[in-house]
C-alpha positions as CSV (number, residue, x, y, z in Angstrom):
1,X,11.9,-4.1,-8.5
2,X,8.3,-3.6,-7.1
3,X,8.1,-6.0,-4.7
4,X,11.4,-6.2,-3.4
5,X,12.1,-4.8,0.3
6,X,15.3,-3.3,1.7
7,X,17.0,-3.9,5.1
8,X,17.6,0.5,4.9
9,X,13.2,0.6,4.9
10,X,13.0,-1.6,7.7
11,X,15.2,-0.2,9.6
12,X,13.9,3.6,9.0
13,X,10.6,2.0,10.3
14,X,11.6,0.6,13.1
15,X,13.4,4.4,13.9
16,X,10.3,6.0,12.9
17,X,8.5,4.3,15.9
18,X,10.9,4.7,18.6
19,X,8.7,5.4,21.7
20,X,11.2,8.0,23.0
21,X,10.6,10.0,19.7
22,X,7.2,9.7,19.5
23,X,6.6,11.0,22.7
24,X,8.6,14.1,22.1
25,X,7.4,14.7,19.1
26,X,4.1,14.3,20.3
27,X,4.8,16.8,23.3
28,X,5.9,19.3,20.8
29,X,9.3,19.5,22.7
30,X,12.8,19.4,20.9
31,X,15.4,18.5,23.2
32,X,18.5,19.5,21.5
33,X,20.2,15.8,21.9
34,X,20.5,15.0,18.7
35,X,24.4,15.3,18.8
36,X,25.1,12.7,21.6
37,X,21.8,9.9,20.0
38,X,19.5,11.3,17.6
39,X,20.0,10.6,14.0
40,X,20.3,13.2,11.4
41,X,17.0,11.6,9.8
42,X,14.8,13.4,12.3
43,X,15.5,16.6,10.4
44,X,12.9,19.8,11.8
45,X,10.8,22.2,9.4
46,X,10.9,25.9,10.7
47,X,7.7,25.1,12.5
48,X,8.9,22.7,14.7
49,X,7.2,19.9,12.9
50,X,9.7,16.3,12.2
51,X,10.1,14.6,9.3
52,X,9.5,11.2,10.8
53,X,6.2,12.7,11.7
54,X,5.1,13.9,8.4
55,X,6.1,10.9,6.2
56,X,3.5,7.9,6.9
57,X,4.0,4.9,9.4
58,X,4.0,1.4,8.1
59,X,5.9,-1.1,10.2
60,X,5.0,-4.5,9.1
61,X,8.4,-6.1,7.5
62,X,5.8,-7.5,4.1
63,X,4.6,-4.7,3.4
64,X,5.9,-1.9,1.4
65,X,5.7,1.7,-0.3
66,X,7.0,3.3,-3.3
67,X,8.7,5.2,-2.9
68,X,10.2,3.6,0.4
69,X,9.6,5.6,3.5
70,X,12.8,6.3,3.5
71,X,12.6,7.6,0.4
72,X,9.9,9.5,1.4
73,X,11.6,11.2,4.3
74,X,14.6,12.4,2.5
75,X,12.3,14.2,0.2
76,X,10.4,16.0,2.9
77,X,13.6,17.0,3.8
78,X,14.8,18.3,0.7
79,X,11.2,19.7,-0.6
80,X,9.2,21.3,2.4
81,X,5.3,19.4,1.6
82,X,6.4,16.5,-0.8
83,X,4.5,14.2,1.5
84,X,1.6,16.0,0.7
85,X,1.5,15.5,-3.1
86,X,3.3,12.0,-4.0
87,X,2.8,11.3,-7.2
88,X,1.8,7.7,-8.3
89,X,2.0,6.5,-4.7
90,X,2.2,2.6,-4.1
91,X,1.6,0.3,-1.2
92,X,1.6,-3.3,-1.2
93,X,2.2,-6.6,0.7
94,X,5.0,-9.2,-1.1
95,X,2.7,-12.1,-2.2
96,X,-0.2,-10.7,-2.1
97,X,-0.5,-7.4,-4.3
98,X,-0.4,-3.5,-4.3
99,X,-2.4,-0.5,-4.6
100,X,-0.9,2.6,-7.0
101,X,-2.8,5.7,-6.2
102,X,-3.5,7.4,-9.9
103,X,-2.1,11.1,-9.5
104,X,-0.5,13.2,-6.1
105,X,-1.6,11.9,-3.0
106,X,-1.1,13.3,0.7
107,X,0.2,10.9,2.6
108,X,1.6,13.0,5.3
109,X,1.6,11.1,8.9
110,X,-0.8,8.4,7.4
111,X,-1.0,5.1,9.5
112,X,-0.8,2.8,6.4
113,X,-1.1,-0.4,8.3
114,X,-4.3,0.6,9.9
115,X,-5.8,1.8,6.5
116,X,-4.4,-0.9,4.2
117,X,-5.1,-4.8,5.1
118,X,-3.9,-7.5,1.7
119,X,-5.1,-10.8,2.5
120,X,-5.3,-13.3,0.2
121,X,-7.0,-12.3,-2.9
122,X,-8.0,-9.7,-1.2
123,X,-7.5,-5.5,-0.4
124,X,-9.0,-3.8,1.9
125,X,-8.7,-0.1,2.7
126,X,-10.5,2.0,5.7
127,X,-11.9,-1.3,7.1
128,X,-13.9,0.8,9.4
129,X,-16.0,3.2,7.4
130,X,-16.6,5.5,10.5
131,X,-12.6,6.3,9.6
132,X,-12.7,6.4,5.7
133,X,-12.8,10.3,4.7
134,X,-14.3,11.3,1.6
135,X,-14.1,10.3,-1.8
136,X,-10.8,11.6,-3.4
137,X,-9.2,12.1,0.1
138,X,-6.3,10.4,2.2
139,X,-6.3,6.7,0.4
140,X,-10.0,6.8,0.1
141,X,-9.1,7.7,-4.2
142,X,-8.7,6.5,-7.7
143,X,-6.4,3.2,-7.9
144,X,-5.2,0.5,-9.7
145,X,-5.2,-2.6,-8.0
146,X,-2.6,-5.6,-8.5
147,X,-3.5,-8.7,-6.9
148,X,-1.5,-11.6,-6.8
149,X,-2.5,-15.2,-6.1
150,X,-5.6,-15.3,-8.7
151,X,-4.5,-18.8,-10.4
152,X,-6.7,-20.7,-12.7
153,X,-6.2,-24.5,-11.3
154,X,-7.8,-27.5,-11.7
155,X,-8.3,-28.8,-8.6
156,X,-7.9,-32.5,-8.7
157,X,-4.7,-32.9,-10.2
158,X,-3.0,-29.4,-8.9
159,X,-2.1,-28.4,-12.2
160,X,-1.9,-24.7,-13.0
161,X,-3.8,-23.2,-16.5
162,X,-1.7,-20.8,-18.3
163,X,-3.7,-20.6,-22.0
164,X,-6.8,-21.9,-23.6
165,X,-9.9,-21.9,-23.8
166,X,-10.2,-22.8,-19.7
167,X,-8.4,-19.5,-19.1
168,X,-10.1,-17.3,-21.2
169,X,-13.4,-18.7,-19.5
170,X,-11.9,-17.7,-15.9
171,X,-10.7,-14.0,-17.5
172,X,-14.1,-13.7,-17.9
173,X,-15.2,-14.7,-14.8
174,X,-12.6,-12.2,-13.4
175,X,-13.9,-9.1,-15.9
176,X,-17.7,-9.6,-14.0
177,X,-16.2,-9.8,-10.4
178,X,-14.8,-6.3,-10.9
179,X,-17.5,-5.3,-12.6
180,X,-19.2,-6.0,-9.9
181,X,-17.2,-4.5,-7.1
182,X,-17.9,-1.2,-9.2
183,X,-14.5,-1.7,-10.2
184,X,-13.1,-1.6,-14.1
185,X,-10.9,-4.6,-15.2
186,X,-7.8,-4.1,-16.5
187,X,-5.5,-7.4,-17.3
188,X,-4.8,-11.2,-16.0
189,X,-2.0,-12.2,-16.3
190,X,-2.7,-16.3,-15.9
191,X,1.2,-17.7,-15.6
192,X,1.9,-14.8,-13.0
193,X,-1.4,-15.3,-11.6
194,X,-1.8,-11.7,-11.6
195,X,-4.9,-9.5,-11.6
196,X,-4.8,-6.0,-12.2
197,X,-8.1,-4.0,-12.1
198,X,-8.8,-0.3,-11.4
199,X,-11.2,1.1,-8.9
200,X,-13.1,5.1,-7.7
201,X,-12.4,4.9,-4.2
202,X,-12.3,2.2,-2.0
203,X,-13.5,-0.6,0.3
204,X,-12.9,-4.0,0.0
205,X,-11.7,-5.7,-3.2
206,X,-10.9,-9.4,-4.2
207,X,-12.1,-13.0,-4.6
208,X,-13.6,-14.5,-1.9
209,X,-12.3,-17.7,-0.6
210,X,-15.6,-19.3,-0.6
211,X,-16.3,-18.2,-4.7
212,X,-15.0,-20.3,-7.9
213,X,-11.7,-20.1,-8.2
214,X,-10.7,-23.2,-10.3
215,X,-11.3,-24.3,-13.9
């Protein structure tokens, strides 16, 4: 399903970092070891360039990407460039939400966990503007956003709205917060507490903590 993770991802992350790797990648030098302790994943284009190095980096355990990174690097492998045109690209953090990227997006050697930050009720993508590139480049694109969390509760007795009148008052209170953010709603889903909207390009998207969130 969307949000479910795989022991195989993790594990291709935690490969994908190995210091000893990086540095030879990053040295441009291929020692030709990969018989005696280098897996067959770190597969080399005719230009010297690795796989590992051309399918993004995400290593926190909640988060995720569809497809998986190891997805990802299998298909660089078979098709040359397929990290730079992924087609309805998805990243997300269990519990919290995802991001789907409308169209092909390059996401060749991207550092997704210094891009993308989910918080709660929240999304934020190049939190440091100096690093966002321009519209319709790298992440900094066309999305829909999923976030998870958005419940409308009445706060005394804990109890969680699913229909009525009270929920129809908070959709609309939802519709105006994207509208907003520059953002165009798209759905709320009250019993999954689920908000989907769709955005231009990006900054920082949510609910504040502080702002009404009960009804």
């Amino acid at each position: 399903g969307c949000f479910a993770g795989s022991l195989a991802e993790r594990e291709f992350n935690k490969t994908a970092i190995s210091p000893t790797r990086s540095t030879s990648i990053e040295n441009g030098i291929h020692r030709d070891d990969r018989a005696s302790n280098e897996p067959d994943t770190v597969t080399r284009h005719g230009n010297g360039t690795s796989v590992e190095r051309l399918a993004p980096k995400l290593v926190h355990a909640d988060y995720y990407t569809e497809p998986s990174l190891e997805e990802l690097a299998a298909k660089e492998r078979a098709e040359p460039g397929y990290c730079s045109r992924v087609r309805d690209f998805a990243v997300g953090r269990h519990d919290y939400g995802s991001i789907k990227f409308i169209g092909e997006t390059n996401v060749r050697g991207l550092d997704l966990e210094s891009i993308v930050e989910f918080n709660n009720r929240e999304v934020i993508v190049y939190k440091d503007d100096s690093k966002k590139p321009p519209v319709g480049e790298g992440l900094n694109k066309a999305a829909v956003v999923t976030l998870l969390n958005i419940k409308c509760m009445n706060k005394k007795t804990g109890e969680q709205y699913t229909e009525g009148p009270r929920v129809g008052k908070y959709k609309e209170i939802l519709v105006k917060k994207a509208e907003e953010q520059g953002a165009e709603f798209i759905s709320f889903d009250a019993a999954k507490g689920e908000w989907k909207f769709r955005v231009k390009h990006f900054s920082s998207y949510g609910f504040g903590e502080a702002e009404i969130d009960s009804c």
